[in-house]
C-alpha positions as CSV (number, residue, x, y, z in Angstrom):
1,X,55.6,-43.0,-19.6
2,X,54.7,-46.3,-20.7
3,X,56.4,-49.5,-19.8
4,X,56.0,-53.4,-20.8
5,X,52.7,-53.7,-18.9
6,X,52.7,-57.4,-17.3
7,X,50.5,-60.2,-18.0
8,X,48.3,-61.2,-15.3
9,X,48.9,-65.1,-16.1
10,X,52.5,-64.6,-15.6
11,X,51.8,-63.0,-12.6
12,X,49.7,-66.0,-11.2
13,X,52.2,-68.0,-12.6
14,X,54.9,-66.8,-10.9
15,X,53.5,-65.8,-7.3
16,X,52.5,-70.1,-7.9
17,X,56.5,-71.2,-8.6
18,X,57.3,-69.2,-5.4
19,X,59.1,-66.5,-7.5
20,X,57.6,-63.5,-6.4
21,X,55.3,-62.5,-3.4
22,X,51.9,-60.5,-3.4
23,X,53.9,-57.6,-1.3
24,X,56.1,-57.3,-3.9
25,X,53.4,-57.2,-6.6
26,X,51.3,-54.8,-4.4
27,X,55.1,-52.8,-3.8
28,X,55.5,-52.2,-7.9
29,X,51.7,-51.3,-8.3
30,X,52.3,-48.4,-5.7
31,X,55.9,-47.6,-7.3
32,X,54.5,-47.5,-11.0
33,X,50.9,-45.4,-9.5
34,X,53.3,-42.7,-7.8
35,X,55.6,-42.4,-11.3
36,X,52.5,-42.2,-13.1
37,X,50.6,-40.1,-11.0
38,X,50.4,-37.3,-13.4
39,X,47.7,-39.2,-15.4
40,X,45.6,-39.1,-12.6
41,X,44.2,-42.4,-13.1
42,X,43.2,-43.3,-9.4
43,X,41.0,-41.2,-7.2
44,X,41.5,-43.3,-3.8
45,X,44.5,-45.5,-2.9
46,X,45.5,-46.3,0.3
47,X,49.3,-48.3,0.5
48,X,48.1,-49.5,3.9
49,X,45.3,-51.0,3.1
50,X,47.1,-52.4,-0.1
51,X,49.8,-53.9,1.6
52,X,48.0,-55.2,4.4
53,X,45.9,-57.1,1.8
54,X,48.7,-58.5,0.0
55,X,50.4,-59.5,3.5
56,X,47.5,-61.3,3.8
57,X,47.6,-63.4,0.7
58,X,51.3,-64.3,1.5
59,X,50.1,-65.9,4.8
60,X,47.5,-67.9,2.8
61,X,50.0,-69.1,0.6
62,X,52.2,-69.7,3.2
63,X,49.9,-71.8,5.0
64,X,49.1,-73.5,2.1
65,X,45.7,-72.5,1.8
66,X,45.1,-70.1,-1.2
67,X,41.6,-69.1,-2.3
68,X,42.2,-69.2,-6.4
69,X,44.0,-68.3,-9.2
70,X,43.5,-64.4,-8.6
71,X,44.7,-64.8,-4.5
72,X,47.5,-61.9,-4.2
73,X,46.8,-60.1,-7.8
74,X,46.5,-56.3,-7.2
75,X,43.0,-55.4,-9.3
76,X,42.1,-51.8,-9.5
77,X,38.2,-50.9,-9.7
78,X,36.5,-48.3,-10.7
79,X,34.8,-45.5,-8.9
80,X,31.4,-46.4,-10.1
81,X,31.5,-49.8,-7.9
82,X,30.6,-49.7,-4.0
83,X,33.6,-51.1,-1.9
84,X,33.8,-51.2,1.5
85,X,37.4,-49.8,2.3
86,X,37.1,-46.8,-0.3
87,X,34.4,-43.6,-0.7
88,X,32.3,-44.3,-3.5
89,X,31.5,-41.1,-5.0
90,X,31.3,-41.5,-9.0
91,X,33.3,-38.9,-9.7
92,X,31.1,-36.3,-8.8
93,X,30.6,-33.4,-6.3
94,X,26.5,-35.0,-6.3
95,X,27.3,-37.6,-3.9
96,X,26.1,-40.9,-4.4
97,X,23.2,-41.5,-1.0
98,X,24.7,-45.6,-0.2
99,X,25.2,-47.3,2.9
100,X,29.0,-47.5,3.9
101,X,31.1,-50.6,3.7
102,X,29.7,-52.8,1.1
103,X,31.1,-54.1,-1.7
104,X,29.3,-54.2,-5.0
105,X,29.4,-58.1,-6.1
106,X,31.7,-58.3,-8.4
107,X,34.4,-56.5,-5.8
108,X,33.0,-59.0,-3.3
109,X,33.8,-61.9,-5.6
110,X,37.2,-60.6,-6.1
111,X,38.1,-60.4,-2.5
112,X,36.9,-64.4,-2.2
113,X,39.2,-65.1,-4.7
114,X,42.1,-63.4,-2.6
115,X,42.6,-60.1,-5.3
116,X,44.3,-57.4,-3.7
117,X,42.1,-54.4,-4.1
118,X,43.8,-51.3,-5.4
119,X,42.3,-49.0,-5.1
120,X,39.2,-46.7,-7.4
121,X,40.3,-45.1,-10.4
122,X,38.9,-41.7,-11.8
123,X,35.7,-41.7,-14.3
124,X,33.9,-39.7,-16.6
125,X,31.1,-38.4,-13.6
126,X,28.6,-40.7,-13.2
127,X,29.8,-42.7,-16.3
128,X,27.9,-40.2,-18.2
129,X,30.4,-39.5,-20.8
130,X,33.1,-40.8,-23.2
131,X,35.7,-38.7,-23.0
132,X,36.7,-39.1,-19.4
133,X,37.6,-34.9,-19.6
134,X,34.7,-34.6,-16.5
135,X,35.0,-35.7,-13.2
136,X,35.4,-33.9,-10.1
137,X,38.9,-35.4,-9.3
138,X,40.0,-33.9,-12.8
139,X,40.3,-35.3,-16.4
140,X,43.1,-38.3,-17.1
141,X,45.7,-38.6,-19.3
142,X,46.0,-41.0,-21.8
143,X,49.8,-42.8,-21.3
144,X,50.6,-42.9,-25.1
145,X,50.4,-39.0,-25.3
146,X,49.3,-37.3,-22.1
147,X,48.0,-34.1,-24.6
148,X,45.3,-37.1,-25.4
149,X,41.9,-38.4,-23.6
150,X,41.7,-41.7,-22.7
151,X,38.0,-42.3,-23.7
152,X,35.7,-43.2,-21.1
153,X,33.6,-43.7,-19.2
154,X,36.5,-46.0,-17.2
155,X,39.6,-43.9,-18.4
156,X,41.2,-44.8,-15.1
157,X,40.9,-48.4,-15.6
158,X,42.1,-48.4,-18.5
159,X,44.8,-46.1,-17.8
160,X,45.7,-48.2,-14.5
161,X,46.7,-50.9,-16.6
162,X,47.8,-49.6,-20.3
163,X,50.5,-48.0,-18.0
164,X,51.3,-50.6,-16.6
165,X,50.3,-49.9,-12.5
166,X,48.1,-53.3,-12.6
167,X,47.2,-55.9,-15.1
168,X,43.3,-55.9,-14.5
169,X,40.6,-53.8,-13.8
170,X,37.2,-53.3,-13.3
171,X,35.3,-50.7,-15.8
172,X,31.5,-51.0,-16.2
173,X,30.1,-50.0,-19.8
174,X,26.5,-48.5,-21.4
175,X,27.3,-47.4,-24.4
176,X,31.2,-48.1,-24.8
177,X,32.9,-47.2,-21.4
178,X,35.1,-50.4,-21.0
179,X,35.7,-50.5,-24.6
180,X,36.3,-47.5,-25.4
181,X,39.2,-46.4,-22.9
182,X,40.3,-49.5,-23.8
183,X,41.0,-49.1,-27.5
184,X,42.2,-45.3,-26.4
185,X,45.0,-46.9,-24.3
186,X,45.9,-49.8,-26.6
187,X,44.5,-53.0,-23.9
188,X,42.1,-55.5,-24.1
189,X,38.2,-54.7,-22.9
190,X,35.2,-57.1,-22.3
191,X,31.5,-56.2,-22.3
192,X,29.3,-59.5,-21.2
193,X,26.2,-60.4,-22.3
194,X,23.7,-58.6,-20.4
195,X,22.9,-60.3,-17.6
196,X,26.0,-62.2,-17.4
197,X,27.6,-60.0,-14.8
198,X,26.1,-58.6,-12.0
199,X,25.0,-54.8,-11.6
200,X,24.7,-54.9,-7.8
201,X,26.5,-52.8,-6.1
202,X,27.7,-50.6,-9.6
203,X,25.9,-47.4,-9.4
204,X,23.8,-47.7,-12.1
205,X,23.7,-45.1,-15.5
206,X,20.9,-47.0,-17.6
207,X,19.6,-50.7,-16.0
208,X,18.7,-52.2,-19.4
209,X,21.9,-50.9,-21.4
210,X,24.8,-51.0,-17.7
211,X,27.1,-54.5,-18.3
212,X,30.0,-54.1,-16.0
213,X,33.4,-56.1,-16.9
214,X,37.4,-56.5,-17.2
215,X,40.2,-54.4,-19.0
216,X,43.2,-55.8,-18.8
217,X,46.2,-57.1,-20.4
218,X,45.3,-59.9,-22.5
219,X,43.0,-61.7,-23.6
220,X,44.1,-64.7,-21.3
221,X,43.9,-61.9,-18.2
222,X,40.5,-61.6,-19.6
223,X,39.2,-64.8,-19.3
224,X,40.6,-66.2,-15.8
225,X,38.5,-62.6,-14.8
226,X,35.4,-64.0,-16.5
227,X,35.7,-66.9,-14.5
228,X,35.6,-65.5,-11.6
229,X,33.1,-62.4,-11.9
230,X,30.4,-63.9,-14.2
231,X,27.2,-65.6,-12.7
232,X,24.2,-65.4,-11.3
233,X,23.7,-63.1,-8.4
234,X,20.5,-62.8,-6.1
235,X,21.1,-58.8,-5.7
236,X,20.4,-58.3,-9.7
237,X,17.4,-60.2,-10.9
238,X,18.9,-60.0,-14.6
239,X,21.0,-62.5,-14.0
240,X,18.7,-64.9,-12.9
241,X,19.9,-68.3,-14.4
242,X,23.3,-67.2,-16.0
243,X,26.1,-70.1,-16.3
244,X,29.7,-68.8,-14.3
245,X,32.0,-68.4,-17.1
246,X,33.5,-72.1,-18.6
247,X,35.6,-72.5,-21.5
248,X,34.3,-74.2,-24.0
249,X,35.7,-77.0,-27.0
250,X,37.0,-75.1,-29.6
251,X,35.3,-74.0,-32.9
252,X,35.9,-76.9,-35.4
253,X,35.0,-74.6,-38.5
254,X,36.3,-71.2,-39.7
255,X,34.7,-68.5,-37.4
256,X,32.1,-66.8,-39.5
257,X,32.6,-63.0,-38.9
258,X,30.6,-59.8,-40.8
259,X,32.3,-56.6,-40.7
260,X,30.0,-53.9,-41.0
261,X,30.1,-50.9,-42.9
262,X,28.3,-48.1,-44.4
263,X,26.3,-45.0,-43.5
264,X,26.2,-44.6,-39.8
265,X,29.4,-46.6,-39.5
266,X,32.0,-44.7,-40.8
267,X,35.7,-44.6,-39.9
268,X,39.0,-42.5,-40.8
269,X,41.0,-44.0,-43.5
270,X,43.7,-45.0,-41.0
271,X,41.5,-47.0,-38.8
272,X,40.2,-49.1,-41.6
273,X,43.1,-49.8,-42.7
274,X,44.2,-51.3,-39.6
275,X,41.0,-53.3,-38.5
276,X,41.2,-54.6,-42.8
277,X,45.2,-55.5,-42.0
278,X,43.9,-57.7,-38.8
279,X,41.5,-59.3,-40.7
280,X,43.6,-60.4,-43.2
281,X,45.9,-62.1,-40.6
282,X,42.9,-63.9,-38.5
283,X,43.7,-67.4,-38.1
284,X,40.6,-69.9,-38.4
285,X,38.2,-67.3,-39.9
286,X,36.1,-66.5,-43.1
287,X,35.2,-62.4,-43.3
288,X,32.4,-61.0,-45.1
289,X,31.6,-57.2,-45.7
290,X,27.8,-56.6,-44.8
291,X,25.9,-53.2,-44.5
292,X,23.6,-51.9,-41.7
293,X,20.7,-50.0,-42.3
294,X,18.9,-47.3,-40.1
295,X,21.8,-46.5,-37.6
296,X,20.4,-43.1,-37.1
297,X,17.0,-44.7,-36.2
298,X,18.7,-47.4,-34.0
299,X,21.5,-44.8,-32.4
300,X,18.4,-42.4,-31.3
301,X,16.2,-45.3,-29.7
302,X,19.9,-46.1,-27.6
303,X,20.0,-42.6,-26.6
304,X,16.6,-41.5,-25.7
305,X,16.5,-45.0,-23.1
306,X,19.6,-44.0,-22.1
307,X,18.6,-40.4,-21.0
308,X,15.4,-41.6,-20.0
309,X,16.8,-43.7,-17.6
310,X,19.8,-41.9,-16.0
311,X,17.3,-39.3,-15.4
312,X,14.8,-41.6,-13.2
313,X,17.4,-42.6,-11.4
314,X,19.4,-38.8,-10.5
315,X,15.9,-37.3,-10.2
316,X,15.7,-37.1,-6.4
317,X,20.0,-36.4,-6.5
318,X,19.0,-33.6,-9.0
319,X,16.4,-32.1,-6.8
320,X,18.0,-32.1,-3.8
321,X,22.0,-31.5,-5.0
322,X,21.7,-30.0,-8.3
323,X,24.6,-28.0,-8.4
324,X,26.9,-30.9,-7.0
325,X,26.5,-32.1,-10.8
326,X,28.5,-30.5,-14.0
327,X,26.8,-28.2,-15.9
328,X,27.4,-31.2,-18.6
329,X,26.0,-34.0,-16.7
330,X,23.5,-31.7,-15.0
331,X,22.3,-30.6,-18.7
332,X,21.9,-34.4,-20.0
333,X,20.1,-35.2,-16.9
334,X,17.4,-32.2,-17.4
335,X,17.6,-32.5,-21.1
336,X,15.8,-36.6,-20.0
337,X,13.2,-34.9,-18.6
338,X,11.8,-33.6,-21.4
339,X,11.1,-37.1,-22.8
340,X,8.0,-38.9,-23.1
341,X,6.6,-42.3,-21.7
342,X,5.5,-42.2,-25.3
343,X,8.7,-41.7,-26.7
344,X,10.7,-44.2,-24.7
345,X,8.4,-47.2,-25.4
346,X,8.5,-46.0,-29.3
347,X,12.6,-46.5,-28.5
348,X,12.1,-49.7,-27.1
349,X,10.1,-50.9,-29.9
350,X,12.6,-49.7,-32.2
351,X,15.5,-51.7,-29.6
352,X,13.4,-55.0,-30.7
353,X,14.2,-54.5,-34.4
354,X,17.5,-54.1,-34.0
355,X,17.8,-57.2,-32.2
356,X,15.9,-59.1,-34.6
357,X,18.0,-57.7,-37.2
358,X,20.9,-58.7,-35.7
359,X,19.5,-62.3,-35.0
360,X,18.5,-63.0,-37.9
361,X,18.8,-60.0,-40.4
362,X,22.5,-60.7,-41.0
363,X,22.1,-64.5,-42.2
364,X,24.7,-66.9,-40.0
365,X,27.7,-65.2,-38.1
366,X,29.7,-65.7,-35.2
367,X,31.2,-62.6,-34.3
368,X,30.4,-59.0,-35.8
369,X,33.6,-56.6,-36.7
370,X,33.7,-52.9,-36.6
371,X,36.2,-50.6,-35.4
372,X,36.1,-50.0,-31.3
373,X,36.5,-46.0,-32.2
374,X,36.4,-44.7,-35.6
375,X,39.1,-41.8,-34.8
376,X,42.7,-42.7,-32.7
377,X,42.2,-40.4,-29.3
378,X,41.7,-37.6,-30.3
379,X,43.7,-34.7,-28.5
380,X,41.9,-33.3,-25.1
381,X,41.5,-29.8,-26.3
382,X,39.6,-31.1,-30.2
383,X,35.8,-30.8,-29.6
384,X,34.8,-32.0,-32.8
385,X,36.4,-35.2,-35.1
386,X,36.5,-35.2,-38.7
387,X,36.6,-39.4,-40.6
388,X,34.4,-40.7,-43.6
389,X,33.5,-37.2,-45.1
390,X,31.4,-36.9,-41.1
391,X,32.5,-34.4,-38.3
392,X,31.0,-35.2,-35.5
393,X,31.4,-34.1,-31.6
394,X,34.2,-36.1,-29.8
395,X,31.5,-37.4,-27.7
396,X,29.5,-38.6,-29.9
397,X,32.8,-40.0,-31.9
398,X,33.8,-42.5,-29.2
399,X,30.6,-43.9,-29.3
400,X,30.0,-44.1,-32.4
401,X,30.4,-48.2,-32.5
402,X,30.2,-49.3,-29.8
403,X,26.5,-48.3,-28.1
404,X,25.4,-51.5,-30.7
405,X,26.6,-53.9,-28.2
406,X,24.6,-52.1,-25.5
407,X,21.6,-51.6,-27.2
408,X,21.4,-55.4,-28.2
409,X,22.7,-56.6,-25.3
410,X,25.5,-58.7,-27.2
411,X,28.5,-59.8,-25.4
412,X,31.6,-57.3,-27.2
413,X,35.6,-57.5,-27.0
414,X,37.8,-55.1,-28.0
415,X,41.7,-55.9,-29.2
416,X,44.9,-53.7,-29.8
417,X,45.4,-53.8,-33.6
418,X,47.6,-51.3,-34.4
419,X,48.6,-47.4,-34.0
420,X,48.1,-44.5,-35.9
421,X,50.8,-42.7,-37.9
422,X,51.1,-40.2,-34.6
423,X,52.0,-43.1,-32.5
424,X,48.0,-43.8,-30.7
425,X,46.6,-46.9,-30.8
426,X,44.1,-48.4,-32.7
427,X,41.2,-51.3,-31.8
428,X,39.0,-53.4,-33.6
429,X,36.2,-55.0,-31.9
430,X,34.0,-57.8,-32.0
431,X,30.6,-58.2,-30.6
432,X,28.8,-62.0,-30.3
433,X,25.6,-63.7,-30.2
434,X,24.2,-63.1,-26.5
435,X,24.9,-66.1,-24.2
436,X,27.9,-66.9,-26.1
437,X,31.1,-65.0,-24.2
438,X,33.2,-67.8,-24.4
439,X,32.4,-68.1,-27.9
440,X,33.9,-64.8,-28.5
441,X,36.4,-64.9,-26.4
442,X,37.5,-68.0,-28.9
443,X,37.1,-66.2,-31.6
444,X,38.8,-63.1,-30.4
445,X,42.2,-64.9,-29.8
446,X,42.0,-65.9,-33.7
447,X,42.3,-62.2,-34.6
448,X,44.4,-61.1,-31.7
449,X,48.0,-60.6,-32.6
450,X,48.9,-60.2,-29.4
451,X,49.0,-57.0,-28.3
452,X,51.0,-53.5,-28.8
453,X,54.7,-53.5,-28.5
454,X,55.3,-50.2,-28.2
455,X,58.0,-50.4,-25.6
């Protein structure tokens, strides 16, 4: 099912040297999304409204009068994210209540750049969820093994692209859901900073932990994206004074990195084996092995302002279309409600530490390394995921790094660094000082090796 899934450079590259059009881009996406509809990555695509968008890019380059780098490059998004021309309905039989043709921000941004939007792709329902096995469309299929999930909470994204339908997408991500379906499908995933990106318009899961971003191809896919959706935004006061995205002079010193390990951070023997093999082969680096205390502490402050906060937000969808929920969604959203004011500022106390230890706790770093998912993806019918001497739920296992990023706030990357003995792929990711997403995208092509060839 899978193919050599294009770069979205080369694409821009070659729609610039005349020797391809956007129809003809838009004309593959719709080929490759009709072979691969099986996986059920998109919930909403419309070839008219597709091709009428790329026709229109054409006669903008024709004229001589492009709008940027992205101007006829298809760009799938994610059913989370308001768009004008599509339903928004987050994957769920509880319809979202939103005003009809808007576009969230970062969709708006795409269009001024010219992207051709194509396009929502299914979700784990309301993005509550890593598994991408619930939404009311129906579960997707991972393209390395279809009997496999593709993480979530943006398994479509990821899928649109790790099969090779586009070469970017939008995924938005609260405890791992861009970088998680993203180290499932063997692509590249980029959570910003909080703040960095806007939330307006994303149909939100949990304000302070949401941080909407790219999946795509590359790493150089994922940084002409950055440059074109980060920034402030009136609509979402957290980004109130954030810089648009601008590379930076390179590092003139060995990247410090800290991989973590130790209790709470445990991985299967195959995984570390890979992330320890792509650390060996960064370029430009110096690695050193640090523990991290109190991840049970610090993983239950994430989770109880997590639940706390879906739950404000669904409680007047709750009350008035309950049952348009899953009985899974619908019993995380009840289970908030038994929380306490009292017991959500005690886990925002607790998200302070974890900062500070971060900060300052760890002595000087650049980047911290852990594993994006401590299991490869694990078949759709397992429940339960056995690594380290731990068995844990699947759910829980694909979070089970990454929700550090969110809870700090930190800008994280994950990379492809290599696949399991059964043929899955595994990632390693990196997480940054907050502010500093160019830094880490620096520092990320150090340790990339450039991808999977599994073709």
């Amino acid at each position: 099912m899978l193919q050599k899934t294009d770069l979205m450079v080369d694409q821009i590259a070659a729609l610039g040297r005349g020797d391809t059009t956007a129809r003809l881009l838009a004309e593959a996406a719709l080929s490759r999304a009709q072979v691969l509809g099986d996986l059920n990555a998109f919930v909403a695509l419309d070839p008219v409204k597709v091709l009428a968008a790329a026709d229109a890019s054409d006669a903008r380059r024709a004229a001589g009068s492009t709008l940027g780098p992205l101007d006829g490059i298809p760009i799938a998004v994610k059913d989370n994210y308001l768009t004008a021309d599509y339903p928004t309905t987050a994957c769920s039989d509880a319809r979202p209540l939103e005003p009809a043709g808007v576009d969230a921000t970062l969709v708006a941004r795409l269009r001024r750049g010219g992207a051709v939007i194509f396009g929502k792709t299914n979700m784990h329902e309301w993005a509550y969820g890593a598994t991408n096995t619930t939404s009311s469309f129906g579960l997707t299929r991972n393209p390395h093994n279809p009997d496999h999930i593709t993480g979530g909470s943006s398994g479509g994204s990821a899928v649109a692209v790790a099969g090779g339908i586009v070469t970017a997408a939008l995924g938005s991500d609260t405890g791992g859901s861009i970088r998680i379906p993203a180290s499932a499908c063997g692509i590249y995933g980029f959570k910003p900073t909080y703040g960095r990106a806007s939330r307006h318009g994303v149909l939100p899961l949990s304000w302070s932990l949401d941080a909407p971003g790219p999946l795509a191809a590359s790493l150089d896919d994922i940084a002409v994206l950055l440059s074109c959706l980060l920034g402030e935004d009136a609509g979402d006061a957290a980004t109130r004074g954030s810089p648009p995205f601008r590379d930076k002079a390179p590092l003139s010193r060995p990247a410090r990195l800290v991989n973590l390990s130790g209790p709470g951070l445990e991985r299967s023997d195959e995984v570390d084996a890979a992330v320890a093999a792509a650390l060996q082969g960064a370029q430009g680096c110096t690695v050193e092995t640090r523990t991290l205390p109190g991840m049970r502490r610090f993983f239950g402050a994430w989770e109880t302002i997590l639940h706390c906060e879906a739950t404000a937000y669904h409680q007047s969808l709750l009350a008035k279309q309950g049952a348009g929920f899953s009985p899974v969604t619908r019993a995380h959203l009840e289970a908030g409600q038994h929380l306490s004011a009292q017991e959500l500022l005690r886990a925002q106390q607790v998200r302070a530490e974890f900062c500070a230890l971060l900060s300052t706790g760890l002595g000087d770093w650049d980047a911290l390394v852990l594993p994006t998912l401590p299991v490869p993806a694990p078949a759709i019918t397992s429940d339960w995921q056995e690594f380290g001497g731990r068995r844990e739920t699947t759910q829980d296992s694909m979070t089970w790094f990454c929700w550090l990023g969110n809870l700090a706030g930190l800008p994280a990357v994950t990379l492809p660094c290599g696949l399991s003995s059964t043929g899955l792929p595994i990632g390693l990711m990196l997480m940054g000082r907050p502010g500093e997403d160019e830094r880490l995208l620096q520092i990320a092509k150090r340790v990339d090796s450039g991808g999977l060839d599994t073709r």
